[in-house]
C-alpha positions in Angstrom: 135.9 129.9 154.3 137.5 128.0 151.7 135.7 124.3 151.6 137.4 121.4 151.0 137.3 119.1 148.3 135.5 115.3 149.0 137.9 112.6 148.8 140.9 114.8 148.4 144.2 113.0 149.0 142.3 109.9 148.1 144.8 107.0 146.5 142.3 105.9 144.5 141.0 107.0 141.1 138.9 106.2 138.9 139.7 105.2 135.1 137.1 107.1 133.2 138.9 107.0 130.0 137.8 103.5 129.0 134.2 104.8 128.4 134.0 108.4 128.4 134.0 108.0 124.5 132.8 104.8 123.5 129.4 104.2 126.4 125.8 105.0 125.2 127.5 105.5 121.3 124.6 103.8 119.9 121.7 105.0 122.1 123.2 108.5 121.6 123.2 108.1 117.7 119.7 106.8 117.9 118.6 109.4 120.1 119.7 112.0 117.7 117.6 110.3 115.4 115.0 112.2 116.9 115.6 115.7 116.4 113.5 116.2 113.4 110.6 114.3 115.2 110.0 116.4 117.9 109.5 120.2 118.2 112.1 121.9 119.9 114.3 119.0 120.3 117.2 120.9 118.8 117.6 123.7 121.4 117.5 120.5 124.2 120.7 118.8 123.5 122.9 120.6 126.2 124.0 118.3 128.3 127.2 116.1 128.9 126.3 113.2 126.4 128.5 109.8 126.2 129.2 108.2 123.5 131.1 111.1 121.5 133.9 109.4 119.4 130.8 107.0 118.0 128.8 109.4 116.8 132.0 111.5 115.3 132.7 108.5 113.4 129.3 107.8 112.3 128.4 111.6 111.2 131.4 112.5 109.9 130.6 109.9 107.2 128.0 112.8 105.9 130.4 115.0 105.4 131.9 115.1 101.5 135.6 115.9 100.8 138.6 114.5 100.5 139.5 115.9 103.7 136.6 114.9 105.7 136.6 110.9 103.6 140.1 110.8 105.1 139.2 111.9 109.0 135.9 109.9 108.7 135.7 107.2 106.1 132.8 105.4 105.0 130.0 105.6 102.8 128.9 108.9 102.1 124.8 108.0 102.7 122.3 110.8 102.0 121.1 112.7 105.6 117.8 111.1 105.6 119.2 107.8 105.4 121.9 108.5 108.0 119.5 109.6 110.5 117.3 106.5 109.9 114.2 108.2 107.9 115.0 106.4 105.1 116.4 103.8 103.1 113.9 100.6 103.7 112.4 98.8 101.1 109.2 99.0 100.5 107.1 96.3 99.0 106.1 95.6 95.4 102.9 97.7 94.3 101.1 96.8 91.6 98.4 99.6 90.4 94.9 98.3 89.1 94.5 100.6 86.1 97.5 102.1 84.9 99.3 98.6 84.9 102.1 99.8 86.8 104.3 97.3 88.4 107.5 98.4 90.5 109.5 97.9 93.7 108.8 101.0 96.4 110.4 102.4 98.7 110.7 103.9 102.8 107.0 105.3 102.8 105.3 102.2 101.6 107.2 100.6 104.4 105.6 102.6 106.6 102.6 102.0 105.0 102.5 98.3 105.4 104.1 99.2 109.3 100.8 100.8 109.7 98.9 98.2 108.4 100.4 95.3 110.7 99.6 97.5 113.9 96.0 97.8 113.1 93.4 94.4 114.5 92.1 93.5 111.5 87.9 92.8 111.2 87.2 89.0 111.1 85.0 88.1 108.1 82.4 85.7 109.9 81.7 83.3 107.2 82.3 79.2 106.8 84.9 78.8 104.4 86.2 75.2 102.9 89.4 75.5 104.7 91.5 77.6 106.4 94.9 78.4 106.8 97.2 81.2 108.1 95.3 84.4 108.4 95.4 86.5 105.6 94.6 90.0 106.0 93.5 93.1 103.7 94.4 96.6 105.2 92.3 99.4 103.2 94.0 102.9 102.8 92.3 105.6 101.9 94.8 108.6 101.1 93.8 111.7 101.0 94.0 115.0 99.1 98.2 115.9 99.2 98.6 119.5 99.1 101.9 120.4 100.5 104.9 118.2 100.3 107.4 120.9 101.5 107.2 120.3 105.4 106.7 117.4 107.6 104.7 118.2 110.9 106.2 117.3 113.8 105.6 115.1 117.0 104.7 117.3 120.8 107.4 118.9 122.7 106.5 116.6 125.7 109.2 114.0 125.1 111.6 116.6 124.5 111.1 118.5 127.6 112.5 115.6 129.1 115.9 117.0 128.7 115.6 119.2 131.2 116.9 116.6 133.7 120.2 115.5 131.9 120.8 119.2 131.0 119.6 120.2 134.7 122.3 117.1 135.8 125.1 118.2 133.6 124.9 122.2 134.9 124.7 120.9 138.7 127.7 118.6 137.9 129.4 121.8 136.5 128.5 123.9 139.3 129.8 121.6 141.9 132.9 120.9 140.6 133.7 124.9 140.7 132.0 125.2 144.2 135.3 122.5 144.9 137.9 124.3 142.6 137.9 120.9 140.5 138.4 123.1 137.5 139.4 120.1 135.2 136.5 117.9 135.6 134.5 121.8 135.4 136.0 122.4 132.2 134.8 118.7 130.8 131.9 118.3 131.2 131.5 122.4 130.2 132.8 121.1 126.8 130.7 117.9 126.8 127.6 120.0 126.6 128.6 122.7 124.1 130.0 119.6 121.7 126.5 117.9 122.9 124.3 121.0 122.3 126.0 122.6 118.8 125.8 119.4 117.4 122.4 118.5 118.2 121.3 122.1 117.1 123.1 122.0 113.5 121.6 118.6 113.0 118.5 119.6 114.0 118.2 122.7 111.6 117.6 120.5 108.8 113.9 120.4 107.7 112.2 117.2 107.1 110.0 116.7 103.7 108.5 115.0 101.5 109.9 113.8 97.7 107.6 112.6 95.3 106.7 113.7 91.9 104.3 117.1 91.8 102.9 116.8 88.8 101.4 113.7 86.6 99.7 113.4 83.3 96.7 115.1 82.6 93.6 112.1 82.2 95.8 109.5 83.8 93.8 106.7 85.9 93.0 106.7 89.8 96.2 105.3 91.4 94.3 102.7 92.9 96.4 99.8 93.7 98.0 96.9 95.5 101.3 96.3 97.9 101.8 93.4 98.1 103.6 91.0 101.0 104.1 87.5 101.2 101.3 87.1 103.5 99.1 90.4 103.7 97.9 93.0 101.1 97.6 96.8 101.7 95.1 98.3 99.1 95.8 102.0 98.5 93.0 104.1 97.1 93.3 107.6 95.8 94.3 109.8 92.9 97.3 109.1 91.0 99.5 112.2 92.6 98.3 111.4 96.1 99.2 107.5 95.9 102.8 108.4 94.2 103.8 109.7 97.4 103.6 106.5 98.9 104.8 104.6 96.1 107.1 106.5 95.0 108.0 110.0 97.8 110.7 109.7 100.4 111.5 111.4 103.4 113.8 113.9 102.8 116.6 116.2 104.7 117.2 119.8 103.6 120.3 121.0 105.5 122.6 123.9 105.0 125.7 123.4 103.1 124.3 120.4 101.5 127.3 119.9 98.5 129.8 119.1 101.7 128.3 118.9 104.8 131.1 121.0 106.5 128.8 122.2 109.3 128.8 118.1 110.2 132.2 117.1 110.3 132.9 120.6 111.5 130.6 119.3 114.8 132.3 115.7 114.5 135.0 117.0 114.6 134.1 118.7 118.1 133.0 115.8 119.1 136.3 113.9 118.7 138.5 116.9 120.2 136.1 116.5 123.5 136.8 112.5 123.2 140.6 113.1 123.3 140.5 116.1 126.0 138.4 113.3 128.2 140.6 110.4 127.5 143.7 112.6 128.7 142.2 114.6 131.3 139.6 112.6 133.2 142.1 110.4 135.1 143.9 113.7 135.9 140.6 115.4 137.8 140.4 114.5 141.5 137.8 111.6 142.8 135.1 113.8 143.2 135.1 115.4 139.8 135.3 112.1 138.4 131.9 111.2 139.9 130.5 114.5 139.0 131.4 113.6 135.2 130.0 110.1 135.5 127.2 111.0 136.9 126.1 113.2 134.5 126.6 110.9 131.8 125.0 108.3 133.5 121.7 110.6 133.6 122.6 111.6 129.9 122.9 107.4 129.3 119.5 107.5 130.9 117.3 109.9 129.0 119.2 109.2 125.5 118.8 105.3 126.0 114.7 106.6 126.6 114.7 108.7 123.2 116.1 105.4 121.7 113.6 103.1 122.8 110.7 105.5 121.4 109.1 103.6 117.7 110.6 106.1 115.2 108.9 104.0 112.4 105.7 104.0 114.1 106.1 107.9 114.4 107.5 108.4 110.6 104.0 106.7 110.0 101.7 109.1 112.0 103.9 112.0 110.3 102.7 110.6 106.9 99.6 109.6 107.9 98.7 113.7 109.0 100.3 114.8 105.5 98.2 112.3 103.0 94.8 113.2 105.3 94.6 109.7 106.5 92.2 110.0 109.1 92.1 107.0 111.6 88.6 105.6 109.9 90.3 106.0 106.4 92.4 102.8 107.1 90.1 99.2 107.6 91.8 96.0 108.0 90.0 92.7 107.6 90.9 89.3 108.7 90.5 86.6 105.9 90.6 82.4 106.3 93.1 81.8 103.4 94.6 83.7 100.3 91.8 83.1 97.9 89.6 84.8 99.8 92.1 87.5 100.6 92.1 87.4 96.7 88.8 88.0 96.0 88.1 90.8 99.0 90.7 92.9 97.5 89.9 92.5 94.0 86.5 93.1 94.7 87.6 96.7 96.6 89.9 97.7 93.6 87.0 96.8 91.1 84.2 98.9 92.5 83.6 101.3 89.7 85.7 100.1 87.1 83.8 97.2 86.5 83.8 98.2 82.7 86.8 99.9 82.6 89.3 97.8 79.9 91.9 98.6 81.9 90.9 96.9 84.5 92.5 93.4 84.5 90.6 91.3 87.3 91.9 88.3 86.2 95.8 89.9 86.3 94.8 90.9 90.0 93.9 87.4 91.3 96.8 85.7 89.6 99.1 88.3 92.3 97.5 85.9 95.2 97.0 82.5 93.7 99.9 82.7 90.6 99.0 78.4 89.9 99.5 77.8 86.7 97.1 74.7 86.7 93.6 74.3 85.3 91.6 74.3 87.8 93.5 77.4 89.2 93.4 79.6 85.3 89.0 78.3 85.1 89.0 80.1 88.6 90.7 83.1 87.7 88.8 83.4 84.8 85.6 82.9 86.7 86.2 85.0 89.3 87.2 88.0 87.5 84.4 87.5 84.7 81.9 87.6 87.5 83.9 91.1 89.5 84.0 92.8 85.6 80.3 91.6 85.3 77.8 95.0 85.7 75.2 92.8 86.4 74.5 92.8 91.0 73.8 89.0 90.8 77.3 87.2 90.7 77.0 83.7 89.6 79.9 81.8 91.4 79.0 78.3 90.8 80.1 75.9 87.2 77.8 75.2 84.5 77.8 72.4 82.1 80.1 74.1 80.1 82.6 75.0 82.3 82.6 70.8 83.7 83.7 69.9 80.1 87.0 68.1 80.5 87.2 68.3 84.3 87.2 65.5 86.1 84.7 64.9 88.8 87.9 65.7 91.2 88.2 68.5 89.9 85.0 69.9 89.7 85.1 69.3 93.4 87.8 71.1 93.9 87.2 74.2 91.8 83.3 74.5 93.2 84.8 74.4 96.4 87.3 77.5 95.5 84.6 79.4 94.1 82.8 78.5 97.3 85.4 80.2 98.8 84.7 83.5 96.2 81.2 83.8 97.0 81.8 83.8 100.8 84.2 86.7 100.1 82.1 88.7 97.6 79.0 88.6 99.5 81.1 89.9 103.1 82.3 92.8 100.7 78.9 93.5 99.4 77.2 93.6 102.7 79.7 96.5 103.5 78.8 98.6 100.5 75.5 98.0 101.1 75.4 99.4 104.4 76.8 102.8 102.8 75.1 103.8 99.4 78.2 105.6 98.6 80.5 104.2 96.5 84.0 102.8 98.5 85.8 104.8 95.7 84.1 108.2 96.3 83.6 107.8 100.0 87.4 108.6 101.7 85.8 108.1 104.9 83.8 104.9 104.7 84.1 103.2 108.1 83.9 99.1 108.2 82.2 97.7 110.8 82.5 94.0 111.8 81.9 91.9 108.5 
């Protein structure tokens, strides 16, 4: 019994071609975004995706000719950056010991991403004043011993697929079932373009790039970065921190002078825009909501993949390589940014306290950079008393140190050192509470200060 197709001899039909090529272009490209994220996302991209002559003209920009600059023009960005797993700008660091001072890069992003998701620890003391929070996010990196792979995130998100791919086939199958052989044939080739490309994408193998190797005898890495409002102090060897400081995330993918394999699947990808511009108003009624609605169910799920924190997983990725377990990271909560000063300083000068290279005074001038005098006699103070090897800090002025201040200003600067002593004394009664020292112990857990 041959059946008969729905709505055949209609008069109306619908105009597909508007948005068979240009819906869902940027939750598709972001959804991409996720192949090197999650395990087996690659062999899950077969279904009828929108959105195909956006992402042509987005990843065709990766591939490198004169041929392919001409079909796809635009910047020739590296993979990783393409794909949104790198190219951020990190914050400044600034390391205790070795005295180096640079801008960073994507990973210390993360880093400081990590740090601003974390509730930071109150410090119950009375300071003078307060203003803004100001917080102090500990990170203790671990031991870094392969660089080469990333791990990846479960299969469970990806396993989602299965509906828009289980959509797509049932929209195939009904359109032969009705003989509608042209909307068959479209949205066959808008999974093959769909799954191809999202297999050569995701053959590419996500790592690390930092330096391997550093000088024998070089100084911990120990360190700052540093944002306008909070601090992220980084603890750890030299070649552990540089990963941070210095690595990126990386894409290793075949044919990586050109990128042919890339435009090769834009280039798929525009071929099955054209066919659907032409063809879709062509297919009867039926077929045409067949092919809708397996993009709207392809709109659905990619539009799901997009709303998923890709920076926030890129951060539990590099949390897992650099053996940052969750009570290696501590965040405390300070009333104002001498205090946030002094807490960090205090961290990065635990064990170096007669180390020459260890410039306390350089440190606290990062926080409080006032060139006046009562601001230098505090500095100077302060980072006398942090370098001092003696457990009794004396934060208060003597006669001395009152010459040529006014009685203002000896106000004022008793009050700031106030504000030290609150700050110091918090930090101490956490290294008290475990003998070990901060340095040695990767795994030292704060509790409320």
């Amino acid at each position: 019994m041959h059946l008969q197709i729905p709505f055949n001899g209609s008069s109306f039909s619908l105009d597909a071609a508007g948005i068979a090529g240009f819906l869902g272009g940027d939750e598709t490209i972001s959804a991409m975004g996720t192949v090197h994220l999650y395990r087996g996302r690659r062999w899950l991209g077969w279904y009828n995706s929108p959105g195909s002559y956006t992402v042509a003209k987005k990843y065709g920009q990766l591939a490198n000719s004169r041929f392919w600059d001409g079909l796809f023009p635009g910047p020739n960005c590296e993979p990783a950056e393409m794909f949104g797993l790198d190219g951020k700008a990190g914050p400044r660091y600034v390391a205790s010991l070795s005295g180096t001072d640079m801008a960073t890069g994507h990973l210390a992003y993360l880093a400081i991403q990590i740090s601003k998701e974390l509730e930071g620890r109150r410090v119950e003391a009375k300071a003078s004043t307060e203003t803004l929070p100001a917080k102090v996010t500990v990170i203790h990196v671990g031991d870094v011993k392969d660089m080469h792979r990333v791990g990846m995130m479960s299969i469970h998100h990806a396993l989602l697929a299965t509906i828009p791919i289980t959509m797509s086939i049932a929209a195939c199958f009904l359109c032969a079932i009705f003989d509608d052989w042209l909307a068959f044939s479209l949205i066959l080739i808008g999974i093959i373009s769909s799954g191809i490309t999202c297999f050569v994408i995701g053959t590419a193998r996500l790592h690390f790039q930092a330096p391997k190797n550093v000088t024998p005898g070089v100084p911990p890495g120990d360190g700052l970065l540093l944002t306008p409002r909070d601090v992220v102090v980084l603890k750890g060897s030299e070649k552990d921190v540089n990963v941070i400081t210095k690595g990126h995330f990386s894409l290793d993918m075949r044919s990586k002078s050109e990128y042919r394999s890339i435009g090769l699947c834009s280039l798929l990808l525009l071929a099955q825009f054209l066919l659907q511009l032409l063809l879709i108003p062509q297919a009867s009624l039926f077929g045409q909501i067949m092919f809708l609605s397996s993009f709207a169910v392809s709109w659905v799920y990619n539009s799901f993949l997009s709303s998923l924190e890709s920076e926030k997983i890129q951060g539990d990725l590099l949390c897992e390589a650099l053996q940052v377990e969750e009570d290696s990271i501590q965040k405390y909560s300070l009333h104002n940014r001498r205090s946030q000063a002094v807490f960090a300083c205090a961290i990065l000068s635990d064990g170096n306290e007669t180390d020459e290279d260890f410039n306390a005074e350089h440190i606290l001038s990062l926080f409080v950079p006032n060139k006046t005098r009562v601001w230098n006699l505090w500095r100077k103070k302060v980072a006398a008393q942090l370098k001092s090897a003696c457990p009794d800090k004396k934060f208060h002025l003597t006669a001395q140190e009152k010459k040529g201040l006014c009685e203002e200003q000896c106000e004022l600067l008793q009050t700031f050192l106030d504000d030290a002593a609150i700050a110091f004394e918090a930090y101490q009664r956490e290294r008290a509470r475990y003998p070990r020292s901060i340095r040695d112990s990767p795994t030292w857990e704060a509790k409320d200060v």
